[in-house]
VOGU-3710 file (C-alpha; in Angstrom, 3 decimals, decimal comma):
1> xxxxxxxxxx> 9,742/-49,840/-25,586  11,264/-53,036/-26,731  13,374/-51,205/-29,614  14,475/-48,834/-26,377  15,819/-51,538/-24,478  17,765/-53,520/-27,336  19,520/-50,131/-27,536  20,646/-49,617/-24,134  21,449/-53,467/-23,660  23,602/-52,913/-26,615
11> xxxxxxxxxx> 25,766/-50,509/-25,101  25,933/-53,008/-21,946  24,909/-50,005/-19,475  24,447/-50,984/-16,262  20,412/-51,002/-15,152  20,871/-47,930/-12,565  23,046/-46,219/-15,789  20,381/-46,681/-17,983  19,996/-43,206/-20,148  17,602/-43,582/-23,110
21> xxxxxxxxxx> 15,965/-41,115/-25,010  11,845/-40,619/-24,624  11,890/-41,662/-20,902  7,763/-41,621/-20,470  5,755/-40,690/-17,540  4,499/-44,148/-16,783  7,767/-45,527/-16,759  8,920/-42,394/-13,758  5,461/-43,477/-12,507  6,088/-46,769/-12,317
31> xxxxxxxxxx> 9,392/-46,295/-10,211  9,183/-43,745/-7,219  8,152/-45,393/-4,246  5,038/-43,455/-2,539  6,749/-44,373/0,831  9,974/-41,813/-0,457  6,767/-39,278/-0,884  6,584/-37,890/2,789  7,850/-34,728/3,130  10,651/-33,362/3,276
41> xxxxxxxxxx> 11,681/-35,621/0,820  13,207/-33,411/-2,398  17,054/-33,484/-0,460  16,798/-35,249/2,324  14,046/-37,147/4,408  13,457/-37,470/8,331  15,520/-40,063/8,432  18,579/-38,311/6,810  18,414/-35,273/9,414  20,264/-37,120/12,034
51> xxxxxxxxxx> 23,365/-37,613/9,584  23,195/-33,914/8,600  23,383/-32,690/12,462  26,038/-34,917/12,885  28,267/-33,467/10,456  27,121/-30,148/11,389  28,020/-31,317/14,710  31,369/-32,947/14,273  33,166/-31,107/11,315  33,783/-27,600/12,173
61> xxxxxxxxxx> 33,410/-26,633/8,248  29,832/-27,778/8,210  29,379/-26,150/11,429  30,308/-22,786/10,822  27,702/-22,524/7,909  24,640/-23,844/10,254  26,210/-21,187/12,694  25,975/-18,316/9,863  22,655/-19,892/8,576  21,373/-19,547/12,410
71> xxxxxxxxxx> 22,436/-16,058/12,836  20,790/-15,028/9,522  17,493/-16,752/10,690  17,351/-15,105/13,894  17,913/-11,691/11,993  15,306/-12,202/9,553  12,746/-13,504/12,756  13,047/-9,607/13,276  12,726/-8,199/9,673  9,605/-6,845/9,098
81> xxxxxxxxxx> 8,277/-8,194/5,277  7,383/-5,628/2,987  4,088/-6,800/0,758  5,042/-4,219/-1,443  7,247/-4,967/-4,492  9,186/-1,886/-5,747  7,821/-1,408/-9,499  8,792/-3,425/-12,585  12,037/-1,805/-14,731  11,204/-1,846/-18,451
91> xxxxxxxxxx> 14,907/-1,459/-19,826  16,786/-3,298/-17,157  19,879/-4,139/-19,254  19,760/0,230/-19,886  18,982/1,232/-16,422  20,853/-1,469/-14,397  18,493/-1,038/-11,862  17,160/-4,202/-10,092  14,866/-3,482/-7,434  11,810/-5,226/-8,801
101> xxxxxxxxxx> 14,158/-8,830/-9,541  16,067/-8,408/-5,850  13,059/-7,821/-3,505  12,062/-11,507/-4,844  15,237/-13,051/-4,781  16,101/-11,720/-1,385  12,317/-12,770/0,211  13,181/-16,036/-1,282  16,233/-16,523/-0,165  15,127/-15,354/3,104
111> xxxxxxxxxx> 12,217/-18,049/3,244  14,284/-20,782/2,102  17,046/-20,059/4,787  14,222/-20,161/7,464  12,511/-23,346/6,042  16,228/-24,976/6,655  16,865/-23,636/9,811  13,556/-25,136/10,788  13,892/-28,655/9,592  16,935/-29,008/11,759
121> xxxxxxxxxx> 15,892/-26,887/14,770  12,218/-27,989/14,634  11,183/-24,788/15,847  7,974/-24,094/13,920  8,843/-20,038/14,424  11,218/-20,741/11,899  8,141/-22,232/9,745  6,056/-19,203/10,204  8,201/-16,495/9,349  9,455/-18,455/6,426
131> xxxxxxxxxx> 6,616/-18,774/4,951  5,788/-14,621/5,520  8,476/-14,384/3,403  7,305/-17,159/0,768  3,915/-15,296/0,803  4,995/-12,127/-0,572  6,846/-13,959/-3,247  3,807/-15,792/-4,215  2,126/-12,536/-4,557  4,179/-11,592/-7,560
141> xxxxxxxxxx> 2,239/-11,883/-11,213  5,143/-13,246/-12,217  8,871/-14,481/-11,672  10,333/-13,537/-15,199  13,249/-11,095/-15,105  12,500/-8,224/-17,342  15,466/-8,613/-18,758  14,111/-11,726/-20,416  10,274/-10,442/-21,279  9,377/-9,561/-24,884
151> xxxxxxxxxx> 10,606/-5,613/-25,377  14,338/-6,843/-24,268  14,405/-10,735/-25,299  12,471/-10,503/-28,562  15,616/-8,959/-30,358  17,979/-11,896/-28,956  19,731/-13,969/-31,435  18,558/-17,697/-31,195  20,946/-20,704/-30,650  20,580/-24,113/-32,815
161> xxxxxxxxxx> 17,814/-25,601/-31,678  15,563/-22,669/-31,270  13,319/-21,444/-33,820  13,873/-17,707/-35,164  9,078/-17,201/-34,303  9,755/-17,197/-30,876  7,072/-14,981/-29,063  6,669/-16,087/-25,543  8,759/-16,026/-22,906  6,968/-16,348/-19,699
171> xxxxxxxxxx> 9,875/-18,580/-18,291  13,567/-18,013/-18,340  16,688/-18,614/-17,049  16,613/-16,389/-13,327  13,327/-17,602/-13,007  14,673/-21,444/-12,220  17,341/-20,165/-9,278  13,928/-18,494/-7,827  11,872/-22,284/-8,612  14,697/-24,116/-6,513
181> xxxxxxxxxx> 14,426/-22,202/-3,654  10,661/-21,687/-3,931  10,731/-26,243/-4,094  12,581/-26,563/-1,168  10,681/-24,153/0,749  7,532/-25,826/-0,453  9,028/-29,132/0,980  10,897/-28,398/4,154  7,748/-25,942/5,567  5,203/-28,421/4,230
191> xxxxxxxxxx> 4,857/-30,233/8,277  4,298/-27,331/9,579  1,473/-25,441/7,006  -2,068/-25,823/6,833  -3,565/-27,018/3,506  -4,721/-22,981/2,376  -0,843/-21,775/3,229  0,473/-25,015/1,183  -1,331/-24,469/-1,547  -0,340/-20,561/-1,716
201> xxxxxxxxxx> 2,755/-21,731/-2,652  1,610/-24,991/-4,747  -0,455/-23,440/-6,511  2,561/-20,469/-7,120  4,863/-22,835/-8,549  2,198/-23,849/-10,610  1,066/-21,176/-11,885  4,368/-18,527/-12,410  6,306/-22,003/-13,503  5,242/-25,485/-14,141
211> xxxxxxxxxx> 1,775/-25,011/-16,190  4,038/-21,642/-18,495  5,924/-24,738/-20,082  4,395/-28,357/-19,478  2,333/-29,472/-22,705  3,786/-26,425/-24,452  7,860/-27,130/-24,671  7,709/-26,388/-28,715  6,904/-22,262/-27,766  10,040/-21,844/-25,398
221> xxxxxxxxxx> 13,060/-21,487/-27,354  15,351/-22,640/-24,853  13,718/-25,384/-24,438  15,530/-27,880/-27,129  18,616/-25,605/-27,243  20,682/-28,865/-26,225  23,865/-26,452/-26,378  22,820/-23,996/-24,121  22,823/-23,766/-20,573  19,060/-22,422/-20,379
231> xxxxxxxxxx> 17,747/-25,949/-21,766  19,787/-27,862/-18,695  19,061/-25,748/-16,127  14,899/-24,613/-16,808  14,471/-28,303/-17,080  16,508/-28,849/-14,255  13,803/-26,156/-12,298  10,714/-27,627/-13,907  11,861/-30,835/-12,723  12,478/-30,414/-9,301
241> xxxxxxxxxx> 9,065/-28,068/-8,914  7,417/-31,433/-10,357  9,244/-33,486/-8,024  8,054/-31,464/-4,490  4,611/-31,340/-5,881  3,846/-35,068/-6,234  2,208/-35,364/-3,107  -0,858/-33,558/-4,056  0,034/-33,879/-8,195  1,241/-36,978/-9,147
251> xxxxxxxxxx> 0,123/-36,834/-12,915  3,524/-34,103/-12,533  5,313/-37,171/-13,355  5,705/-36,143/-17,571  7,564/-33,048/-16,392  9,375/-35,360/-14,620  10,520/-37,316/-17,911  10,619/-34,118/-20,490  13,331/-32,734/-17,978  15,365/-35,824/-17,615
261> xxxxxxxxxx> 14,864/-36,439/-21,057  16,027/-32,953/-22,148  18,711/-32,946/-19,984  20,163/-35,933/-20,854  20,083/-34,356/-24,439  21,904/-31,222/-23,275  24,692/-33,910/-21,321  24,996/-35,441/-25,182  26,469/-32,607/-26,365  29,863/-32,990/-24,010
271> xxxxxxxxxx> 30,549/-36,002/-25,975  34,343/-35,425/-26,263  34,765/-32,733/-23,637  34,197/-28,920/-24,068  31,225/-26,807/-24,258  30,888/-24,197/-26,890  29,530/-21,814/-24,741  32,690/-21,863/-22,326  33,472/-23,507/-19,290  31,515/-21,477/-16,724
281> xxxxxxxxxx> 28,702/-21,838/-18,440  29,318/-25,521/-18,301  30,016/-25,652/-15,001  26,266/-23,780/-14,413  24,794/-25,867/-16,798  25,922/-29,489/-14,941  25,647/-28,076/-11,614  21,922/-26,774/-11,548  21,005/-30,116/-13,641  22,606/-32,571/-10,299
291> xxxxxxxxxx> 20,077/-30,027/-8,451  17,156/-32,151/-10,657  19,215/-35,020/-10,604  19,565/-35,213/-6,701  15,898/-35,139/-6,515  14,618/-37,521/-9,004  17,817/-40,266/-8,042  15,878/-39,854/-4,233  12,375/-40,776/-5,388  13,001/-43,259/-8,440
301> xxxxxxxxxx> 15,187/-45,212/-5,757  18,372/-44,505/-7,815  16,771/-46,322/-11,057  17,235/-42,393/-12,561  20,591/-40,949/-12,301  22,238/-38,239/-14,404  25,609/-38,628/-12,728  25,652/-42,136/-14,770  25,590/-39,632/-17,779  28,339/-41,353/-19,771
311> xxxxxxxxxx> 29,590/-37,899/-20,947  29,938/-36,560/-17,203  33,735/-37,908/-16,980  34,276/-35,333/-20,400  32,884/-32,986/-17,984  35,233/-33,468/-15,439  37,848/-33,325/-18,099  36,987/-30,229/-19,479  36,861/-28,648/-15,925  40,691/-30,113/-15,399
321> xxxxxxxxxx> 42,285/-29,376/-18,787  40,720/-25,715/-18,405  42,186/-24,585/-15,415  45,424/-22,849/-15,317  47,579/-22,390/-11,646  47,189/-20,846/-9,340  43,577/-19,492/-10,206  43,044/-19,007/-13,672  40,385/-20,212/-15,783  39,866/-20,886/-19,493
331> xxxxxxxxxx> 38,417/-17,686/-20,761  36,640/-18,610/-24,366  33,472/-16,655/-25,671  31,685/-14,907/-22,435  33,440/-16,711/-19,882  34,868/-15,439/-16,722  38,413/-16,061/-16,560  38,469/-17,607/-13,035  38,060/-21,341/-11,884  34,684/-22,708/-12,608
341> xxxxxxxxxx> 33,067/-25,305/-9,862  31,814/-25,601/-6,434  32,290/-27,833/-3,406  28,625/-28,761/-4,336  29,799/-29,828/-7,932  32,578/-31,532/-7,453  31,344/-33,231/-3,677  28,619/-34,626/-5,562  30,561/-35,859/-8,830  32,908/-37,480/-6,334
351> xxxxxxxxxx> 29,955/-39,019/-4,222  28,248/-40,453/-7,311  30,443/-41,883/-9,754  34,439/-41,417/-7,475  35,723/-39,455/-10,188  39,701/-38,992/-9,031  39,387/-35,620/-11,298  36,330/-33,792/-9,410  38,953/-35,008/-6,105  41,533/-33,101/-7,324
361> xxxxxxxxxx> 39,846/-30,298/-8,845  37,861/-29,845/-5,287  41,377/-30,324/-3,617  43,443/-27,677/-5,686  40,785/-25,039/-6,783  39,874/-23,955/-3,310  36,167/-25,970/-3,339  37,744/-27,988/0,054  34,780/-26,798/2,384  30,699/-26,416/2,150
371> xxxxxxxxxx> 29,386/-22,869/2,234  25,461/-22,984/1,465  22,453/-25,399/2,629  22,851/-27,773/-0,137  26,792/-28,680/1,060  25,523/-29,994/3,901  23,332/-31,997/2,823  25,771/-34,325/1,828  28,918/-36,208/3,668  32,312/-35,224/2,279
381> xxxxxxxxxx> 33,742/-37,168/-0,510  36,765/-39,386/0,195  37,964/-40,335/-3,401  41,523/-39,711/-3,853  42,426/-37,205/-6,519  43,933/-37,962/-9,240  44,928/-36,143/-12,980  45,499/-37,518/-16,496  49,431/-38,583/-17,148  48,779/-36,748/-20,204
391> xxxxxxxxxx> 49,058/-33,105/-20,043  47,918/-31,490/-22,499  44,367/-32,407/-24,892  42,188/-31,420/-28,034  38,666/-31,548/-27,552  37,579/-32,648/-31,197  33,556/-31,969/-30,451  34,681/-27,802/-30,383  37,801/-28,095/-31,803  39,828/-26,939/-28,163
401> xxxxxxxxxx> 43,603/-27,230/-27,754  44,899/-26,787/-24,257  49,011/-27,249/-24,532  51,029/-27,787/-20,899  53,952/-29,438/-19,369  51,748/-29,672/-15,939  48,570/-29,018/-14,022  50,046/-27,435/-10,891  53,410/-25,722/-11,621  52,485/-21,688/-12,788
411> xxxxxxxxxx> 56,026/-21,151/-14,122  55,293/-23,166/-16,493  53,512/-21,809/-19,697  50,022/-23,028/-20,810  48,512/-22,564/-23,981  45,045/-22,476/-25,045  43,457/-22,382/-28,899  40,308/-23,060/-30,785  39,382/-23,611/-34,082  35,942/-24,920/-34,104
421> xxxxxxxxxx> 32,648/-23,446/-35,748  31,140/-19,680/-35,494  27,966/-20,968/-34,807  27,183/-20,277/-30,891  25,787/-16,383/-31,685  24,409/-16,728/-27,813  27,749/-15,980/-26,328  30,616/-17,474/-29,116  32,593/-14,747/-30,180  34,125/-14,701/-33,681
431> xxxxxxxxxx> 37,748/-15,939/-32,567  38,561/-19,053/-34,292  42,101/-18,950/-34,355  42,700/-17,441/-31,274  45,138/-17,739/-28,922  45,710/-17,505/-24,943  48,857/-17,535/-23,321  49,007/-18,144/-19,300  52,398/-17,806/-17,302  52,314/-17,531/-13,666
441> xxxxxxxxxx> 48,807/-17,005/-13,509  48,714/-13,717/-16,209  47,086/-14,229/-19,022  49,856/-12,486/-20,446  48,099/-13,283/-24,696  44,959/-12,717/-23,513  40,995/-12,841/-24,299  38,906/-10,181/-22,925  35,430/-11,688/-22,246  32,472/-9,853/-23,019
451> xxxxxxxxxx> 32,500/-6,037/-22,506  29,200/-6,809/-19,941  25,690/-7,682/-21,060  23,761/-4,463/-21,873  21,814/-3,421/-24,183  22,016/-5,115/-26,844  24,992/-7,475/-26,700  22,307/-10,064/-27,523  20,589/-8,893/-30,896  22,160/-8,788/-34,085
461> xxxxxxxxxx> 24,708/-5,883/-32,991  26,643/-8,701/-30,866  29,554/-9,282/-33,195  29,840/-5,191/-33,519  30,742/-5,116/-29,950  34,597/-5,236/-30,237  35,407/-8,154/-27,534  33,308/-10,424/-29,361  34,559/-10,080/-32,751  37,474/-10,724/-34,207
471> xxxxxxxxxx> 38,772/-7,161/-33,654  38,826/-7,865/-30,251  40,704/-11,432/-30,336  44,365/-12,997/-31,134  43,689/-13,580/-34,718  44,925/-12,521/-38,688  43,098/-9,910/-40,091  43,615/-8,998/-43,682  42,888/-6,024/-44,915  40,547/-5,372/-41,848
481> xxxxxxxxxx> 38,325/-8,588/-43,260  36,074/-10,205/-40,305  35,342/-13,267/-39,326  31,978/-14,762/-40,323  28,687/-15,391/-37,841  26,904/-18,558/-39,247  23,749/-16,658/-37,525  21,710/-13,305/-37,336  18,266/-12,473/-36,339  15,537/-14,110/-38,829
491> xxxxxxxxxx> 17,730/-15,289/-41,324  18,886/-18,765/-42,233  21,280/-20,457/-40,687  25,227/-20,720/-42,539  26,856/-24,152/-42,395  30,452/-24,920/-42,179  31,492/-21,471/-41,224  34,678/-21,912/-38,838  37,459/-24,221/-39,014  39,221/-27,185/-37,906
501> xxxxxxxxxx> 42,322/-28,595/-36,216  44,445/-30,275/-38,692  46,733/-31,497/-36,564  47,862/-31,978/-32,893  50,987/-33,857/-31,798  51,747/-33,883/-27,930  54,704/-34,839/-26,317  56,543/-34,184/-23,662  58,995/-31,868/-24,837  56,903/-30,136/-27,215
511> xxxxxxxxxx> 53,586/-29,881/-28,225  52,018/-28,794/-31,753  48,843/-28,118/-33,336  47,726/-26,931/-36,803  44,797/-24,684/-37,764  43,511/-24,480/-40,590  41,170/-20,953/-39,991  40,157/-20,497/-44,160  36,174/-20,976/-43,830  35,757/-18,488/-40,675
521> xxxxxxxxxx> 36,423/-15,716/-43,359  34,439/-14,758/-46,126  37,113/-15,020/-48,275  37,330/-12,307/-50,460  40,716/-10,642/-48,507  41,587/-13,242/-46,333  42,114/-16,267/-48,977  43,804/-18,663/-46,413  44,774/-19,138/-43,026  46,629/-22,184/-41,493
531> xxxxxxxxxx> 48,028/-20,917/-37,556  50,791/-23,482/-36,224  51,192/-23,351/-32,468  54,378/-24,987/-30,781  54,700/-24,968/-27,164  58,456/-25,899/-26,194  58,245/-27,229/-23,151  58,099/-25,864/-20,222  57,838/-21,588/-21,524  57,936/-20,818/-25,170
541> xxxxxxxxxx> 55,687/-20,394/-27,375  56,025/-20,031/-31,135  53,164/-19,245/-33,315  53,326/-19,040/-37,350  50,967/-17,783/-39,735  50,545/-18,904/-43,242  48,218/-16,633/-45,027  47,189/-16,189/-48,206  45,576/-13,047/-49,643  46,172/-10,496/-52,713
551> xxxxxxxxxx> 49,457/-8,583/-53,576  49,713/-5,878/-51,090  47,028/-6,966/-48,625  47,579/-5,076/-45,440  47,976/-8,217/-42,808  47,709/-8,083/-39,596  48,630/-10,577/-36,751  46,330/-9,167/-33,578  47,681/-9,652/-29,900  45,609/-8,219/-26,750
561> xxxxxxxxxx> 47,384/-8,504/-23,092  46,582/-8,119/-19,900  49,926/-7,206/-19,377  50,893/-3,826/-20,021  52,675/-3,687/-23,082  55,841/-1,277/-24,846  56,460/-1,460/-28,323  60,304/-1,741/-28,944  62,714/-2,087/-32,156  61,672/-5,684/-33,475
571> xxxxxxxxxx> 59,685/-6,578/-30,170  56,604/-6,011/-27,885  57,513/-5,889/-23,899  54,936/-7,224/-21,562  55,208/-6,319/-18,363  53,013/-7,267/-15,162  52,886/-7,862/-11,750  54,242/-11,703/-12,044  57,025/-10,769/-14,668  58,297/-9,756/-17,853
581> xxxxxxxxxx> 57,504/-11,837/-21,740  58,442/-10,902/-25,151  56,439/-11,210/-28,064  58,798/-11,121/-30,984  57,966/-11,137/-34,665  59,918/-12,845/-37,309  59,236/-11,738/-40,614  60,450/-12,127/-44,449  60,480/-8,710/-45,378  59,497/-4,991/-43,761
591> xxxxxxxxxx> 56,591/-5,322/-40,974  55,752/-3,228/-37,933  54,628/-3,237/-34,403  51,270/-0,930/-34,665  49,443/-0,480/-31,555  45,270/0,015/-31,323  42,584/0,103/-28,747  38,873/-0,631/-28,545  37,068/1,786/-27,105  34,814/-0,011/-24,894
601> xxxxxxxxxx> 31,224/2,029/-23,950  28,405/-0,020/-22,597  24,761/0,697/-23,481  23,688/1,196/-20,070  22,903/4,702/-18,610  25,683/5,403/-16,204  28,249/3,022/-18,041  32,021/4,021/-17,455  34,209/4,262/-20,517  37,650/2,106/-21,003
611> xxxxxxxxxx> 40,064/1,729/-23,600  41,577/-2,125/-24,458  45,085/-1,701/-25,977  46,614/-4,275/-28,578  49,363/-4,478/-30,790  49,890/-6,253/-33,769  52,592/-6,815/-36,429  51,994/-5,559/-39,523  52,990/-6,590/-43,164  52,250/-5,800/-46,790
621> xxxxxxxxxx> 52,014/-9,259/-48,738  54,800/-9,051/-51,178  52,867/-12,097/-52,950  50,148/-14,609/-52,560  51,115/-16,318/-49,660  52,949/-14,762/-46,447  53,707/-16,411/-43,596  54,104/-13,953/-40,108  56,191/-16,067/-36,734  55,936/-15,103/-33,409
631> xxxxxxxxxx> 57,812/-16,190/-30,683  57,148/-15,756/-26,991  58,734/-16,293/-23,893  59,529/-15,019/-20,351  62,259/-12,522/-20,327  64,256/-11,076/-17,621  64,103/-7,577/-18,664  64,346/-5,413/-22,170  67,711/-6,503/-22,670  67,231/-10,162/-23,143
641> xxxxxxxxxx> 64,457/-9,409/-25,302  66,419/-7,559/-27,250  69,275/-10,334/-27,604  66,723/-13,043/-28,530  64,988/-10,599/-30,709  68,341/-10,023/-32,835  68,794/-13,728/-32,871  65,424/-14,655/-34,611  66,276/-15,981/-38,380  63,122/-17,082/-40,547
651> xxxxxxxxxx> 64,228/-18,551/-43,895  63,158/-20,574/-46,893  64,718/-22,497/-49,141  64,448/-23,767/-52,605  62,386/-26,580/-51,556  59,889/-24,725/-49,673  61,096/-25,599/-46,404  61,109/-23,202/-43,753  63,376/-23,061/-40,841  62,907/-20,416/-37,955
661> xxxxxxxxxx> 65,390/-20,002/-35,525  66,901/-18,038/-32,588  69,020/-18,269/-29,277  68,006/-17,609/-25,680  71,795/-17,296/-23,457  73,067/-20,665/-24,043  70,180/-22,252/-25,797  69,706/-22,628/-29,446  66,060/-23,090/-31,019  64,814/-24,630/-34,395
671> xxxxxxxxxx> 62,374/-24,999/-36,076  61,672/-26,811/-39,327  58,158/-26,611/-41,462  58,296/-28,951/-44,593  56,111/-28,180/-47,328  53,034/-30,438/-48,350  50,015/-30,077/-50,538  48,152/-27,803/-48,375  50,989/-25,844/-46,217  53,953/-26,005/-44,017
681> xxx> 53,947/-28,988/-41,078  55,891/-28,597/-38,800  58,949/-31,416/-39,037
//
C-alpha cells in the first residue's frame, strides 16, 4: 500500500486522479457511501430525476427522444412476449442467421426501454411489462453469442496477452451490451419488484455473467488482452453488473477493482495516441468503459474516475487527427471508414475533464444532439471547442502518420500512413507501409477494410483473405513476397516483425515522413524497403520507393481506389463523384501500369461475389536497389494529367543525389533526396 502511494504522489496526481495499479476490494469498500446505495442509483438517483425531466422538458433535442422512447413503451405495453426462444444456430458466421442472438437483444432492449420510461413516468405498468420482458431473457441458459462458443471461437487467433490453451468461453464480447441493459433494468425496476422477481434477474446476472469470470480471470483470454477492445469493454460489463448488485452483494466489490484495474491497463496502452486495432474500435473500447466508469465515479463519490485516465486526452487526439472532412474516418486494419464517436462519448469527455477536442469533435462530426436513454442522463456540455495549431501528427506508440494542411477544409488533401508492428492478428492487417489518400471526402488511395467477418476471417486463414494482407493494401511487393504475421494459431509468438518511422518533419508548407518497411518482409525477395511520403501543401502527394531486391526482381508498387480508375500512357486516371486525381509514376527505366482484382467471396452461405480492382506500376530491377516515385494530385481532366505526366523527370547524379521533378500550369515542383548511410532523405 505504502509503495502504491509513493508512486502516485510521485507523479503529483491529483487525489480524485489517482490511477494505480492493484486497486483492492477493501479499498472500493472502503469508499462508496451506503447512502449512494438506494436504488436507482447505477446512472442517476431520485434526486437526479428532476434535472433529467427538466431537460427533457426544456430542450426540444432531449425531448424528442423521451417522446420516441414513450411511443415505443406504449407499443411494447401491447406486444405480447414470446417465452419461446427460436433455436440456437451452430455456424452463425456460415448461416448469418440470428434469430436465437436477436429475440434476446430485442426482449432486452424492450425491458430496459420500459424500466426508463417508468422511472420518469412512475407508472408501475411500465415496471410490470418490463420486467415480462426481462423474464424471458432470464430464462435463457445462456447469453453467449454462438458466434463466440467453442466450435466457432476455438480456431480464433489470440492477441498478446492471451494464452494460445484457451478452452472456455462462457463470456464474450455481445454478451456485455446484453449485461448493461440487463444492470439498468435490474436498477431502475428494482422499487417496483418483489424480492422473488428481483432476484430472477439478480440471480441472472449472476449466474449467465458475473460468477463465468470473477475468481477465474486467468481462463478468459480476453481478459488481460490490454490491446483489445474485449478486455475494456467485458470488464466494463462485469463492473457495472457488480455495481447494481451491491445492495444485496456487497462482497461484489473485487469485481469492482479487477475491472477498474483492467481497464485502466487497457487505457495504458493509448499512451501516445492510436490504437492498433483502429479507431472504431477505440472509440467502442473508451465508450463502453465511461459506461463502468459512470457507475463506479457515482458510488465511490468521485474518489474513482477513469475520465482522469491520463492517456484519455491521446484519446481525444487520436479521434481528431483521424477524421477527415466532411465525414470520413481513418480506415486502418478492420475499421469502418466513417467518423467514430457519439454524443454520449464526447458529452461525457467534455463533462468530465472540458476537453476543447471532444467540443469540437461533438460540434463538427454531427454528435450535436442525444439520441438514446443514456444522453439524457446527462446536461449538455458547454466547453468551447477547440483543435491543435498543429495539423498534422505521428503517433510513435503504433507508428501512425496523419499529414494535413487543416481539419475542416475537404479540398484540401490528407494523408494517412503506418509503419508500426504486424503483431495485432485480431483485426491488424499486414499493411505496414501503406498508404491512404483523402480529397474531398474520397478516399481516392484507399484501404478496403475487412471483406466482412465470416467464417473464418478469425483463424489462421485471416491473412489469406485478400483485404487483410498485403495483396490487398498500398504497399511494394517483390516478386509477389508477403508481408510477415508475428502470430498464428499455437505457435510462438515473432518479435520485431514490422517497421518503424524514421523520420517525420511537419511544416506548414510541406510535410514528410520516412519508412523504413525492411523487417515486415521475410526477406528473401524483398531485401529493403524505405517509403518517403511528401505532402505539398495543400493537394499533392509524392511518394518514393527505395527498394532493394535481386537483379530482375519483378517489383511492384500496389494502389487500390475507391475511385474508379483508367490506365493511360504513363498515368492512372481516378475518377469519382467529387473529382478527378492522377497517380503518375516516375521511373528510371521501362515500368508499366498493370491492373488486378481480388476476387472477394465470403464464407457465408448466401454470400454475394465482388471484384476489388487495383493497379500498380511495375518494374524489373535493373540492379540491387530501385527506387519507384509516384506523384498524385487533383486534375481537371485527362489532359492535365497528361501534361504533368510528360513533365515528371526523376534523375541521379554522380553523388547519389536524386532530384524528381515536374510542372503543374504555372507551377514548378522539386524535389531533392541526398544520400546517407542507410538511403535517400529527403533535402
Amino acid at each position: 500500500m505504502l509503495r502504491r502511494l509513493i508512486a502516485c504522489l510521485v507523479v503529483l496526481i491529483p487525489a480524485t486522479a489517482i490511477l494505480c495499479a492493484d486497486l483492492t476490494s477493501t479499498e472500493i469498500e472502503r469508499v462508496v457511501a451506503r447512502d449512494r446505495l438506494v436504488h436507482p442509483y447505477l446512472y442517476f438517483s431520485e434526486g437526479d430525476k428532476p434535472a433529467i425531466k427538466e431537460r427533457i422538458g426544456s430542450d426540444p433535442a432531449f425531448g424528442d427522444v423521451m417522446k420516441r422512447l414513450l411511443a415505443e413503451a406504449n407499443r411494447l405495453m401491447y406486444t405480447p412476449v414470446n417465452p419461446d426462444a427460436p433455436p440456437r444456430q451452430r455456424n452463425p458466421r456460415f448461416e448469418v442467421k440470428y434469430e436465437y442472438e436477436n429475440y434476446i437483444q430485442n426482449n432486452t432492449t424492450a425491458a430496459y426501454t420500459l424500466a426508463f420510461v417508468y422511472q420518469m413516468t412512475g407508472d408501475v405498468k411500465y415496471a410490470r411489462k418490463s420486467f415480462e420482458f426481462i423474464d424471458a431473457v432470464c430464462d435463457q441458459p445462456t447469453w453467449v453469442h454462438m458466434a463466440h462458443e467453442f466450435p466457432v471461437i476455438y480456431d480464433r487467433v489470440w492477441p498478446r496477452g492471451a494464452k494460445d490453451d484457451q478452452v472456455v468461453f462462457h463470456y464474450s464480447q455481445w454478451s456485455d451490451h446484453l449485461v448493461f441493459d440487463i444492470a439498468a433494468v435490474y436498477d431502475w425496476l428494482y422499487p417496483a419488484l418483489d424480492r422473488r422477481e428481483r432476484d430472477r434477474i439478480r440471480g441472472a446476472l449472476l449466474e449467465k455473467a458475473v460468477l463465468r469470470v470473477r475468481g477465474n480471470y486467468e481462463y478468459h483470454w480476453w481478459a488481460a488482452a490490454y490491446r483489445c477492445n474485449w478486455c475494456a469493454v467485458l470488464n466494463s460489463s462485469l463492473g457495472i453488473a457488480s455495481i447494481a448488485l451491491l445492495t444485496e452483494d456487497p462482497q461484489l466489490v473485487d469485481v469492482i477493482a479487477e475491472s477498474y484495474n483492467r481497464i485502466s491497463k487497457v487505457f495504458d496502452e493509448i499512451r501516445t495516441g492510436g490504437w492498433q486495432e483502429g479507431t472504431s474500435y477505440m472509440s467502442y473500447c473508451v465508450g463502453e468503459a465511461f459506461k463502468f466508469g459512470d457507475a463506479l465515479k457515482r458510488v465511490t463519490g468521485g474518489k474513482y474516475d477513469l475520465y482522469k485516465h491520463p492517456n484519455i486526452p491521446s484519446a481525444t487526439k487520436t479521434f481528431l487527427y483521424c477524421y477527415f472532412p466532411p465525414d470520413r474516418g481513418l480506415h486502418f486494419g478492420d475499421s469502418g471508414s466513417g467518423v467514430v464517436g457519439s454524443y454520449n462519448l464526447y458529452n461525457s469527455i467534455m463533462l468530465e475533464t472540458g476537453d476543447p477536442q471532444a467540443a469540437w469533435l461533438h460540434d463538427n462530426l454531427g454528435f450535436q444532439a442525444p439520441s438514446d436513454i443514456l444522453g439524457l442522463l446527462k446536461p449538455r456540455s458547454t466547453v468551447k471547442p477547440a483543435v491543435f495549431p498543429e495539423p498534422s501528427i505521428y503517433f510513435p506508440g503504433v507508428n501512425w502518420v496523419i499529414m494535413r494542411s487543416d481539419f475542416t477544409d475537404p479540398e484540401k488533401v490528407a494523408i494517412a500512413t503506418k509503419a508500426g508492428m504486424n503483431d495485432d492478428p485480431h483485426h491488424g492487417h499486414l499493411d505496414q507501409g501503406h498508404i491512404s489518400i483523402y480529397w474531398r471526402g474520397c478516399e481516392f488511395i484507399c484501404d478496403n477494410g475487412s471483406a466482412g467477418y465470416d467464417r473464418r476471417y478469425f483463424d489462421n486463414e485471416r491473412f489469406n483473405y485478400p483485404l487483410a494482407s498485403s495483396y490487398g493494401h498500398n504497399v511494394v511487393l517483390v516478386n509477389g513476397e508477403q508481408q510477415l504475421v508475428a502470430k498464428r494459431k499455437n505457435e510462438p509468438w515473432k518479435e520485431g516483425i514490422g517497421g518503424k518511422v524514421v523520420e517525420f518533419r511537419p511544416s506548414s508548407g510541406r510535410d514528410y515522413a520516412l519508412l523504413d518497411l525492411t523487417d515486415a518482409y521475410p526477406k528473401q525477395e524483398l531485401k529493403g524497403w524505405r517509403r518517403h511520403i511528401v505532402l505539398q501543401k495543400p493537394v499533392v502527394t509524392v511518394v518514393l520507393d527505395e527498394v532493394q531486391s535481386v537483379r530482375d526482381a519483378e517489383i511492384e508498387a500496389r494502389f487500390h481506389s475507391e475511385a474508379a480508375f483508367e490506365l493511360k500512357k504513363g498515368f492512372a486516371l481516378l475518377t469519382a463523384d467529387e473529382g478527378t486525381m492522377a497517380v503518375i509514376p516516375a521511373v528510371q527505366g521501362e515500368y508499366t501500369l498493370r491492373p488486378g482484382k481480388h476476387a472477394i467471396l465470403m464464407a457465408q452461405r448466401d454470400a454475394t461475389f465482388r471484384w476489388v480492382p487495383y493497379f500498380g506500376t511495375v518494374t524489373r530491377a535493373a540492379g540491387e536497389r530501385t527506387v519507384i516515385g509516384t506523384v498524385i494530385l487533383p486534375v481537371e481532366n485527362e489532359r492535365e494529367a497528361s501534361e504533368i505526366a510528360g513533365s515528371v523527370v526523376l534523375k541521379t547524379d554522380r553523388s547519389g543525389t536524386l532530384t524528381l521533378s515536374f510542372e503543374r500550369g504555372a507551377e514548378s515542383f522539386t524535389y531533392v533526396f541526398t544520400p546517407s548511410k542507410d538511403g535517400l532523405v529527403l533535402k
